[in-house]
OpenMM code with the backbone's topology and positions (N, CA, C; nanometers):
from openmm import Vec3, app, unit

residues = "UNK UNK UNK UNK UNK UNK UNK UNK UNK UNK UNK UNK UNK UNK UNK UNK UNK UNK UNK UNK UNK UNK UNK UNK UNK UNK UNK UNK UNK UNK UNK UNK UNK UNK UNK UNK UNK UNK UNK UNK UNK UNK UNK UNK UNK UNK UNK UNK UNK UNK UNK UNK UNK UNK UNK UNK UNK UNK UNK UNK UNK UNK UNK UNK UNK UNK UNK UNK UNK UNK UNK UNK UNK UNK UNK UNK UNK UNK UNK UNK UNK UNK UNK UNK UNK UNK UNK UNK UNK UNK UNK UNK UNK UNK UNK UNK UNK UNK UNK UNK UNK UNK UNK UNK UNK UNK UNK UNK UNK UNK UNK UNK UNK UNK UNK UNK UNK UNK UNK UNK UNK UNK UNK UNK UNK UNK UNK UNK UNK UNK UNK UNK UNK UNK UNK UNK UNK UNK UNK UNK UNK UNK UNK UNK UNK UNK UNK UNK".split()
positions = [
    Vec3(8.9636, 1.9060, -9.1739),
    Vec3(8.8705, 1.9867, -9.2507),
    Vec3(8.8202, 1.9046, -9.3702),
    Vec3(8.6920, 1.8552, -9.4301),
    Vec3(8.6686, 1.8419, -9.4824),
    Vec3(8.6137, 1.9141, -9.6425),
    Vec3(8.6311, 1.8634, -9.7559),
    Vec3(8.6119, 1.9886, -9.8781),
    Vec3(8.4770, 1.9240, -9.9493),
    Vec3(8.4002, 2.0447, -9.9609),
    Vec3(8.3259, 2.0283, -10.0825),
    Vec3(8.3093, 1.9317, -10.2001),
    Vec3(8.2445, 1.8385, -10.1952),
    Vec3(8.2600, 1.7854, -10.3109),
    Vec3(8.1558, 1.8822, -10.4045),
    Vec3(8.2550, 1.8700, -10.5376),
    Vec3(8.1775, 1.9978, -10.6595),
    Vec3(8.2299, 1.9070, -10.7926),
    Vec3(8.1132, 1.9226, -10.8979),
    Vec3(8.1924, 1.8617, -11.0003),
    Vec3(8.2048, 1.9589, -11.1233),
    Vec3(8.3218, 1.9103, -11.1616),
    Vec3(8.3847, 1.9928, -11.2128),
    Vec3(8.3037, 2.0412, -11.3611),
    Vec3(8.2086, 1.9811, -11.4018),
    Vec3(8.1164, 2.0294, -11.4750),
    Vec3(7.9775, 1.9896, -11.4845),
    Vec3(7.9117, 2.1447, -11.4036),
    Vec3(7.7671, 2.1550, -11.3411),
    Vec3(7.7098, 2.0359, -11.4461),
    Vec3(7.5875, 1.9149, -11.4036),
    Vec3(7.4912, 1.8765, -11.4983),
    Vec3(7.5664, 1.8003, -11.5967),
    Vec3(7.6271, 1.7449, -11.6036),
    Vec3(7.7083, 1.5870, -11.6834),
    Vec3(7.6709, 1.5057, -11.6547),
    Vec3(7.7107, 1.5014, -11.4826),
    Vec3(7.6868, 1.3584, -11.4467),
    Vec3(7.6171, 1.3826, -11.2703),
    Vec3(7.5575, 1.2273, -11.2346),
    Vec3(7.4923, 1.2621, -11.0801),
    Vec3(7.5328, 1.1184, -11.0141),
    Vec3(7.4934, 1.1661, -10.8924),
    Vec3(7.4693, 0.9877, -10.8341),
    Vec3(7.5779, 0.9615, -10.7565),
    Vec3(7.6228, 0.8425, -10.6813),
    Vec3(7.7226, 0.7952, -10.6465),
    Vec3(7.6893, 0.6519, -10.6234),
    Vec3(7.8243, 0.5421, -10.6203),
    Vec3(7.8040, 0.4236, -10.6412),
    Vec3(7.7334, 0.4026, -10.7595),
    Vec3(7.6636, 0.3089, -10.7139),
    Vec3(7.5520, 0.2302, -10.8480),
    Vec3(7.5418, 0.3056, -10.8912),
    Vec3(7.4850, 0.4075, -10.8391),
    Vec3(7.3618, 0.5012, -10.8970),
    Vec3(7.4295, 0.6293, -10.9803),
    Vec3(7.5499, 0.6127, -10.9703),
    Vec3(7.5981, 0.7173, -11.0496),
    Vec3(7.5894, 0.7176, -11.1812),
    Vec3(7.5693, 0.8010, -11.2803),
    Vec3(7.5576, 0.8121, -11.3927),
    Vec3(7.5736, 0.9346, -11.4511),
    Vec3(7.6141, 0.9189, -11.5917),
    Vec3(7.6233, 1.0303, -11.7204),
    Vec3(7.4920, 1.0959, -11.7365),
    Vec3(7.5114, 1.2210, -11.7778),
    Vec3(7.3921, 1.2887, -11.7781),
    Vec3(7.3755, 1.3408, -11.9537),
    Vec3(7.3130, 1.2990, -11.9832),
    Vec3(7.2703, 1.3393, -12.1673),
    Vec3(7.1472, 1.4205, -12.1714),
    Vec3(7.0768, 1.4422, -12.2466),
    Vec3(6.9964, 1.4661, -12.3589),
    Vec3(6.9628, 1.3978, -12.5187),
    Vec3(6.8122, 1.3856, -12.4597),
    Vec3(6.7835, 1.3150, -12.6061),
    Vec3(6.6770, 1.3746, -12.6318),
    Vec3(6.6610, 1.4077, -12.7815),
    Vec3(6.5134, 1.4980, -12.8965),
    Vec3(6.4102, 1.4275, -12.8702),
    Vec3(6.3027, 1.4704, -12.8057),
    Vec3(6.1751, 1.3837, -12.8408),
    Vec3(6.1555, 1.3864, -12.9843),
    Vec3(6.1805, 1.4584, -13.0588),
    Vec3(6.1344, 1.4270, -13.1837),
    Vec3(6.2093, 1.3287, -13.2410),
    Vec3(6.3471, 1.3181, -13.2674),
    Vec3(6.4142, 1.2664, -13.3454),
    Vec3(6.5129, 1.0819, -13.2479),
    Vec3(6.4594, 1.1165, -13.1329),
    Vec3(6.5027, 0.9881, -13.0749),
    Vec3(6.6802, 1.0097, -13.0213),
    Vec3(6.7739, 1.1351, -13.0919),
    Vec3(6.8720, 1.1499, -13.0752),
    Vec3(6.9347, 1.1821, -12.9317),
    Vec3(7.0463, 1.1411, -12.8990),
    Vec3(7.0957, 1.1179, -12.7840),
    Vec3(7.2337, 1.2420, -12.7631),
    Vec3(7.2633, 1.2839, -12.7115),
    Vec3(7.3526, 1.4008, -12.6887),
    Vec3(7.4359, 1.4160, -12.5528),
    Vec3(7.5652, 1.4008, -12.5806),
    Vec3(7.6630, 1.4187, -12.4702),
    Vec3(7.8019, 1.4693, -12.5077),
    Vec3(7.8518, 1.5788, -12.4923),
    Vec3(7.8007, 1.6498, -12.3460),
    Vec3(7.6465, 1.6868, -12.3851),
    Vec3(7.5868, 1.6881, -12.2511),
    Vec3(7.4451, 1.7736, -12.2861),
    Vec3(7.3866, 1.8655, -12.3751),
    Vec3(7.3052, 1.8363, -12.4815),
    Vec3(7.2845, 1.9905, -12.5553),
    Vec3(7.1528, 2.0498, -12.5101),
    Vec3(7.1421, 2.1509, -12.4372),
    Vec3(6.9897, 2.1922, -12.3762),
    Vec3(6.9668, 2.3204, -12.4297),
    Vec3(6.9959, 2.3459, -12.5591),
    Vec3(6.9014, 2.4430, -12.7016),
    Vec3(6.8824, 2.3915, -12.7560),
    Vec3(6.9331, 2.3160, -12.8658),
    Vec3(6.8540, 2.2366, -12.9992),
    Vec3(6.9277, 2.1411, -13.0261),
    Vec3(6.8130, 2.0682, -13.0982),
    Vec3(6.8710, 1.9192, -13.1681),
    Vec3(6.9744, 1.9354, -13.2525),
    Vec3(7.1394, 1.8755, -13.2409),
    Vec3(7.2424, 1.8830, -13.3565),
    Vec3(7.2077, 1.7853, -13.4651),
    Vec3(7.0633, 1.7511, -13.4747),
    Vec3(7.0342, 1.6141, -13.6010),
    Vec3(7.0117, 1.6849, -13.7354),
    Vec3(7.1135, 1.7582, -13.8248),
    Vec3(7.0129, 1.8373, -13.9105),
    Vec3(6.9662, 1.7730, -13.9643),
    Vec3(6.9405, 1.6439, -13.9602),
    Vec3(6.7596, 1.5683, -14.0356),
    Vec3(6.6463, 1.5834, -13.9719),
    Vec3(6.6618, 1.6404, -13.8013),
    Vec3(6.5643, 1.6720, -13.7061),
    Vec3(6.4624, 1.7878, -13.7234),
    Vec3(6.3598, 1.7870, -13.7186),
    Vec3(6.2615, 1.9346, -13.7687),
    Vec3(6.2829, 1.9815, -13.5573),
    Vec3(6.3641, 1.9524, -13.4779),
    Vec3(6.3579, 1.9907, -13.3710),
    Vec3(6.2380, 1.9797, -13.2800),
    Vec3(6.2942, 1.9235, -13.1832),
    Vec3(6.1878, 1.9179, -13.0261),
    Vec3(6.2518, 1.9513, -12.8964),
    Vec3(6.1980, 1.9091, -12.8064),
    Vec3(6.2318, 1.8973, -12.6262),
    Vec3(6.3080, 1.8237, -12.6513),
    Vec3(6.4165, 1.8876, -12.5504),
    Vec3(6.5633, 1.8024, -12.5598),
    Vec3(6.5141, 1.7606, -12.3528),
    Vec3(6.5342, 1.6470, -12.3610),
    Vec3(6.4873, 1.5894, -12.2552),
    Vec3(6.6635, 1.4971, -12.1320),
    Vec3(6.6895, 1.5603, -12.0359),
    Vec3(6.7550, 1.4878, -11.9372),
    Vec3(6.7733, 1.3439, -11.9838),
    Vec3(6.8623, 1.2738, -11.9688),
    Vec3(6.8298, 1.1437, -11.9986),
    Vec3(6.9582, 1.0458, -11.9252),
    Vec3(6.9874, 0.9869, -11.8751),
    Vec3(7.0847, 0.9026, -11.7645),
    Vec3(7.1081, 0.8239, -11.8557),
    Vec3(7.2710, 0.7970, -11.9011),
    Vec3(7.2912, 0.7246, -12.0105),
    Vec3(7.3247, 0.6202, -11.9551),
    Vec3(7.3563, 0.4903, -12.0631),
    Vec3(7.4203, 0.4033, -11.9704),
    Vec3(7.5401, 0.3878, -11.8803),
    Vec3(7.5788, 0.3153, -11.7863),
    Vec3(7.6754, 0.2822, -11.6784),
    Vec3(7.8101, 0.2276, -11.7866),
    Vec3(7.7521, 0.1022, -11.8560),
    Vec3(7.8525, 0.0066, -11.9076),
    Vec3(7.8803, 0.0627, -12.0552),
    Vec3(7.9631, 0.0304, -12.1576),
    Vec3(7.9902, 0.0063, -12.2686),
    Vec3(8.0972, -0.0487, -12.3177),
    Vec3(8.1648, -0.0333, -12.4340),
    Vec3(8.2710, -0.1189, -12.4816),
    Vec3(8.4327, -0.0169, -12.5398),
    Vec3(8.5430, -0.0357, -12.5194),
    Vec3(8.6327, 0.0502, -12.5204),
    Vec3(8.6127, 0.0180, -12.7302),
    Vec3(8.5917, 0.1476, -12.7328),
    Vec3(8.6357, 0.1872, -12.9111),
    Vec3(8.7705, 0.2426, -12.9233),
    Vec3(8.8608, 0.2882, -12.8573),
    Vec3(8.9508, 0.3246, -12.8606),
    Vec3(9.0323, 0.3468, -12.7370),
    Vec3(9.1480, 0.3444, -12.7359),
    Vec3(9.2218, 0.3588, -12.5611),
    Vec3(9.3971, 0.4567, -12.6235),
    Vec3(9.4016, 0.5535, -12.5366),
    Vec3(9.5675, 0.5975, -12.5132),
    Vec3(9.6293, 0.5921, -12.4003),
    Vec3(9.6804, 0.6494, -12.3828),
    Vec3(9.7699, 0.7005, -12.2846),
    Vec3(9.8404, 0.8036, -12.3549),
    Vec3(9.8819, 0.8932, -12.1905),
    Vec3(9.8838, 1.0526, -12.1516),
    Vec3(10.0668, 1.0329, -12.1728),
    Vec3(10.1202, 1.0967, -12.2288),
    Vec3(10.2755, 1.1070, -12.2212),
    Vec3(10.3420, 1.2344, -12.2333),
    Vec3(10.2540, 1.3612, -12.1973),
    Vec3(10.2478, 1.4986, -12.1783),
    Vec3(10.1876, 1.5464, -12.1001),
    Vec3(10.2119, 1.6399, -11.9611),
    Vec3(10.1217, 1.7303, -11.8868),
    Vec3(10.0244, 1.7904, -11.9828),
    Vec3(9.8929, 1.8010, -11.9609),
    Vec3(9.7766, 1.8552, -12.0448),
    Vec3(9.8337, 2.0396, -12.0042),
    Vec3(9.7319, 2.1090, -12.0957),
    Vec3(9.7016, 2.2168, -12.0591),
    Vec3(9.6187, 2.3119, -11.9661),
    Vec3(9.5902, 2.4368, -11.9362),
    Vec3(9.5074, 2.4684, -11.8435),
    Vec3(9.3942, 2.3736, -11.9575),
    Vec3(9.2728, 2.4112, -11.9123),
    Vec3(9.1680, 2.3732, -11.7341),
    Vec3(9.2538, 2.2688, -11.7286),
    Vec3(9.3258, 2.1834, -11.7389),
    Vec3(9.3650, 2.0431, -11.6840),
    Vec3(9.4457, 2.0876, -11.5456),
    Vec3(9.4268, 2.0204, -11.4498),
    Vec3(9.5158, 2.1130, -11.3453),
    Vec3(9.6225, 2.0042, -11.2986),
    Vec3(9.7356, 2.0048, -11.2945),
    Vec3(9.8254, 1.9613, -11.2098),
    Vec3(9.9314, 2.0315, -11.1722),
    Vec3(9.9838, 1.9204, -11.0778),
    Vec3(10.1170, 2.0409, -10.9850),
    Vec3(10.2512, 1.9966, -11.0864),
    Vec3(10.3480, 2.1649, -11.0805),
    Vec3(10.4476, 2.1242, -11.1838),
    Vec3(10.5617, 2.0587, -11.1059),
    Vec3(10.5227, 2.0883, -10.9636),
    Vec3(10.6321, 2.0370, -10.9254),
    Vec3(10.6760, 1.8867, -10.9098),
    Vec3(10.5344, 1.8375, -10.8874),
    Vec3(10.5451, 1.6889, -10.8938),
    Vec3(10.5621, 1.6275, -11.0098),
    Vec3(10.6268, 1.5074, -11.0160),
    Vec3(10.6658, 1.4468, -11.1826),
    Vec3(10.5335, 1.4051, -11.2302),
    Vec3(10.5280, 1.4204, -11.4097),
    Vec3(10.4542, 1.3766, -11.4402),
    Vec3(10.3833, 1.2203, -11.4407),
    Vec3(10.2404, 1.1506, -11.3912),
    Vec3(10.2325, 1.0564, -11.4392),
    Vec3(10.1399, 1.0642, -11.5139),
    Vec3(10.2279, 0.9369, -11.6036),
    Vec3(10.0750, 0.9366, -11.7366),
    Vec3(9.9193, 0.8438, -11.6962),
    Vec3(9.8413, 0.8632, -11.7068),
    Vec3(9.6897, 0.8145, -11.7169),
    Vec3(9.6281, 0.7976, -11.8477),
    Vec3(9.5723, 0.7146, -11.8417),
    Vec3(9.4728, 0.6607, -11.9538),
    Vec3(9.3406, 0.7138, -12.0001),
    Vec3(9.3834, 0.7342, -12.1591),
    Vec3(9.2062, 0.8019, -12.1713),
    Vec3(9.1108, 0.7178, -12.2949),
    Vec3(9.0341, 0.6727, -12.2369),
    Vec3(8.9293, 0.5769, -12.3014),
    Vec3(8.8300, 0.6425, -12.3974),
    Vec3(8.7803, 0.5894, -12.5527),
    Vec3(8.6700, 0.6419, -12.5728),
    Vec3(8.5984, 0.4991, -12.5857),
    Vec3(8.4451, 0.5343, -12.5327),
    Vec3(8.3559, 0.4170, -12.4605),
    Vec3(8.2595, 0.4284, -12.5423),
    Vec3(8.1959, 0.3194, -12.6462),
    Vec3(8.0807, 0.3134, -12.7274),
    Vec3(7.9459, 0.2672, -12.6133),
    Vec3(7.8403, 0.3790, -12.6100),
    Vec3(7.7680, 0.3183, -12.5655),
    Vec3(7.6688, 0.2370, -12.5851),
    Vec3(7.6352, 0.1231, -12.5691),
    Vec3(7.5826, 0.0358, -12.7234),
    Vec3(7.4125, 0.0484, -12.6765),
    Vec3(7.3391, 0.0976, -12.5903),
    Vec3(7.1938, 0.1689, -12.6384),
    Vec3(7.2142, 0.3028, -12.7037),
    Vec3(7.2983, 0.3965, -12.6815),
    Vec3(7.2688, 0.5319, -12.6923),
    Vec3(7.3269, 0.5175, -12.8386),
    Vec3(7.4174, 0.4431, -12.8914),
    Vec3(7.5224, 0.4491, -12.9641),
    Vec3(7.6021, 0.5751, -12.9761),
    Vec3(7.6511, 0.6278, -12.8936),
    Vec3(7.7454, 0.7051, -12.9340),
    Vec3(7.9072, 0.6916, -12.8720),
    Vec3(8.0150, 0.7778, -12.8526),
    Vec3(8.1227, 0.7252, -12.8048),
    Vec3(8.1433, 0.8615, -12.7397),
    Vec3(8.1919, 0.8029, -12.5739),
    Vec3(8.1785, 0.9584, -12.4855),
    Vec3(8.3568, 0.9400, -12.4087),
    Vec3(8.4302, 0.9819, -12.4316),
    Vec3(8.5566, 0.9774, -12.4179),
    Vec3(8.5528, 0.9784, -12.2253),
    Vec3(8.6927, 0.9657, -12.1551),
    Vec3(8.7147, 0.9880, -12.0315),
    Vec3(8.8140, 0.9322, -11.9835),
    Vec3(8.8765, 0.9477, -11.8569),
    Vec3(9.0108, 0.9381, -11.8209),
    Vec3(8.9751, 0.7814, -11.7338),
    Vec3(9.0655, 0.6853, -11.7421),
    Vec3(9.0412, 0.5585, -11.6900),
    Vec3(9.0901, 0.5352, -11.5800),
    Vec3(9.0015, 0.4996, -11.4662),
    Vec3(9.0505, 0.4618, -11.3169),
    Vec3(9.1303, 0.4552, -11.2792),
    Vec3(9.1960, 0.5461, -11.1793),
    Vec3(9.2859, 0.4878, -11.0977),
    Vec3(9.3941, 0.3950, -11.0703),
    Vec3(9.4483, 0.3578, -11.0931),
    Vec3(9.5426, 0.2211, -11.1722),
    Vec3(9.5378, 0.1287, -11.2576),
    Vec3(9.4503, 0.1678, -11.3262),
    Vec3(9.4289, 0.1348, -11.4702),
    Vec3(9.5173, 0.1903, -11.5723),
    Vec3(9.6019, 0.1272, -11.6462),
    Vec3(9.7217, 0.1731, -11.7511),
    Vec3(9.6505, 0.1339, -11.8770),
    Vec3(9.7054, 0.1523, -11.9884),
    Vec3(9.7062, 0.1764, -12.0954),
    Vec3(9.7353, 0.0188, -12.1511),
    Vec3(9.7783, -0.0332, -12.0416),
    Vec3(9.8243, -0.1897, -12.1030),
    Vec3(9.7212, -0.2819, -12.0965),
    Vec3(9.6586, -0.2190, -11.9766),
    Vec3(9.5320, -0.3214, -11.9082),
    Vec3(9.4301, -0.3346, -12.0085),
    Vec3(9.4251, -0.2701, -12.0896),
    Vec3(9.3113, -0.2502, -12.1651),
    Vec3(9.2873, -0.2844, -12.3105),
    Vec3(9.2052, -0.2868, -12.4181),
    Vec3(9.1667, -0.3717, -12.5120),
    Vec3(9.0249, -0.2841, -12.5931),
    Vec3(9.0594, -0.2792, -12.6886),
    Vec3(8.9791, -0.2885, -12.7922),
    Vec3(8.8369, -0.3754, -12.7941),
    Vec3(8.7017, -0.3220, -12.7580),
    Vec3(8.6081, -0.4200, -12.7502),
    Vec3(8.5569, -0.4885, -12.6011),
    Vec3(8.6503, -0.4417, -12.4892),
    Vec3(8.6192, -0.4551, -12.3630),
    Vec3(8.5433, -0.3933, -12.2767),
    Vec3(8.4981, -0.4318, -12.1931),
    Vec3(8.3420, -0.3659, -12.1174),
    Vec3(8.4043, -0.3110, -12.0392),
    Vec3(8.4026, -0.1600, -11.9923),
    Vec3(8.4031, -0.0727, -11.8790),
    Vec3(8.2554, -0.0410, -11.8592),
    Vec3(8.2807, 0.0629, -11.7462),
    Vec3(8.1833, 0.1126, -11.6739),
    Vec3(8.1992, 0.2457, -11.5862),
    Vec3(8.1136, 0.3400, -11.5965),
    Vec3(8.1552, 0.4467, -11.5467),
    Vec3(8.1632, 0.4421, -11.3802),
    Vec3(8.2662, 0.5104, -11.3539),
    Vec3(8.2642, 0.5669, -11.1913),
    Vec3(8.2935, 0.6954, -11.1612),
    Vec3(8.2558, 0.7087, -11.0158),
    Vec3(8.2656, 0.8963, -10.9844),
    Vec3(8.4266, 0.8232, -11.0029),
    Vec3(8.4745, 0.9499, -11.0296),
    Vec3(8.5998, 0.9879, -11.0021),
    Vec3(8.6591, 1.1361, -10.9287),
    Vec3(8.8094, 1.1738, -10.9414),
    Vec3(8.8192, 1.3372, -10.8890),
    Vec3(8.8964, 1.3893, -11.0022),
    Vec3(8.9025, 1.4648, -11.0329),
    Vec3(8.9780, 1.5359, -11.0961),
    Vec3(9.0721, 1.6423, -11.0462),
    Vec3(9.0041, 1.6686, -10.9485),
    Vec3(9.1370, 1.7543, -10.8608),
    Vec3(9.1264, 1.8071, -10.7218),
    Vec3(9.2251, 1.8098, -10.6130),
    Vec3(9.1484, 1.8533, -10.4943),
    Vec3(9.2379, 1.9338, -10.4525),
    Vec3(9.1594, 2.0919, -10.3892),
    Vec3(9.2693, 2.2020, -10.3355),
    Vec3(9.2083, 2.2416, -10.2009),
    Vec3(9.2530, 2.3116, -10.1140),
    Vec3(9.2069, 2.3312, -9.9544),
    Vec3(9.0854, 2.3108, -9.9232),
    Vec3(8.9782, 2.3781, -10.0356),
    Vec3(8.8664, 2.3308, -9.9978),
    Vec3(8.7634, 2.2450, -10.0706),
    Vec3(8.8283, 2.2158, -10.1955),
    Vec3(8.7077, 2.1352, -10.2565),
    Vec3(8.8034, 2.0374, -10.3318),
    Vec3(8.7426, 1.9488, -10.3597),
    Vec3(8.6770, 1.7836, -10.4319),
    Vec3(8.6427, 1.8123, -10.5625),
    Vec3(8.7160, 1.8580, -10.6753),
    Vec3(8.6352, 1.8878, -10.7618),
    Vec3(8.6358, 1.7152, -10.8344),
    Vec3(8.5048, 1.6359, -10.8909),
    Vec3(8.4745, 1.5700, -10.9264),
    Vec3(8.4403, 1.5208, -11.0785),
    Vec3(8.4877, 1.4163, -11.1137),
    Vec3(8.4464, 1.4087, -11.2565),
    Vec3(8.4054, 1.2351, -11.2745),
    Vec3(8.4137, 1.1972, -11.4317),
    Vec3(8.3591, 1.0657, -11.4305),
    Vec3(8.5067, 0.9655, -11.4398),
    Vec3(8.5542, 0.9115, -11.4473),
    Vec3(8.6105, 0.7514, -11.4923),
    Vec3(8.5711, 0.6476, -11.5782),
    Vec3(8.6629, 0.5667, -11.6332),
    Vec3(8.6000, 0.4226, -11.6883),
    Vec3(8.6634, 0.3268, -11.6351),
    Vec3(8.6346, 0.2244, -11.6108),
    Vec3(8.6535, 0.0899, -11.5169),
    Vec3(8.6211, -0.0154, -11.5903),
    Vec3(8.7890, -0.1007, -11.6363),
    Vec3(8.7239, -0.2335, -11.6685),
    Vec3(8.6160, -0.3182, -11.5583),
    Vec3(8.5450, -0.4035, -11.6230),
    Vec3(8.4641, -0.4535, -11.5471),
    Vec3(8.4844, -0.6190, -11.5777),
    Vec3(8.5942, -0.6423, -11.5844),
    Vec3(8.6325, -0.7721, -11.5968),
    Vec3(8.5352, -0.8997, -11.6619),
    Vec3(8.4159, -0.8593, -11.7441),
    Vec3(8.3398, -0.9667, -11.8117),
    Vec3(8.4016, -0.9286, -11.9539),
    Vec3(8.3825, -1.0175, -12.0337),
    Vec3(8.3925, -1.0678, -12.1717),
    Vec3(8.5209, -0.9567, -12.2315),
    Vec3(8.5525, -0.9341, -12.3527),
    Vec3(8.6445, -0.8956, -12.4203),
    Vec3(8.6014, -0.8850, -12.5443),
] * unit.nanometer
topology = app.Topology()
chain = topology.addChain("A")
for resn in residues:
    res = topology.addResidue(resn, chain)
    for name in ("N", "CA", "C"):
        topology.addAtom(name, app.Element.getBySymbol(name[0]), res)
């Protein structure tokens, strides 16, 4: 049986492979960039407000900060209690056109050690959780093994 792929939050993100990407909003008026999505109004209060416009952020950026998980999260976070906990890595990623920093959980065997201050990831689909019938889907960060 195959499940649904669904992501776990409508309008974030699209695409797969290459083509996958973060989903923002940016003010025509004020040039400002917004993630998670804001689709009522500009948060710039220097902004006199405009069209908050879709906008595909970048793929790559640079780790501003890195942890690791050494506690089961809370609900929405879903895992099974029965299985032992493992810890995963959570990245916050400067994006250096948009400039801002959009946090996320780091690939797949990617630890907390692997990683560095100032190093280039890159987003990928990832899952966040899968039950009888669905795939629920989210993003990742992925070193991308250039520069440091």
């Amino acid at each position: 049986m195959s499940r649904t792929r669904t992501p776990a939050v409508a309008g974030w993100f699209a695409g797969e492979g290459d083509a996958f990407r973060l989903l923002g909003t940016r003010c025509s008026a004020c040039a400002a960039v917004f993630f998670p999505r804001e689709d009522t109004h500009c948060r710039n209060p220097g902004c006199p407000g405009g069209t908050l416009v879709e906008t595909p952020l970048s793929r790559r950026g640079r780790i501003w900060s890195y942890t690791d998980t050494r506690y089961r999260p809370p609900s929405p976070y879903v895992s099974n209690p029965e299985l032992p906990w493992e810890p995963y890595a959570l990245i916050a990623v400067e994006l250096e056109s948009e400039r801002i920093v959009v946090l996320g959980q780091a690939a797949p065997g990617t630890a907390a050690a692997d990683l560095g201050v100032g190093m280039e990831v890159e987003v990928v689909p990832g899952v966040l959780h899968e039950d009888t019938e669905t795939t629920w889907t989210t993003w990742n960060w992925r070193p991308t093994g250039v520069g440091a």
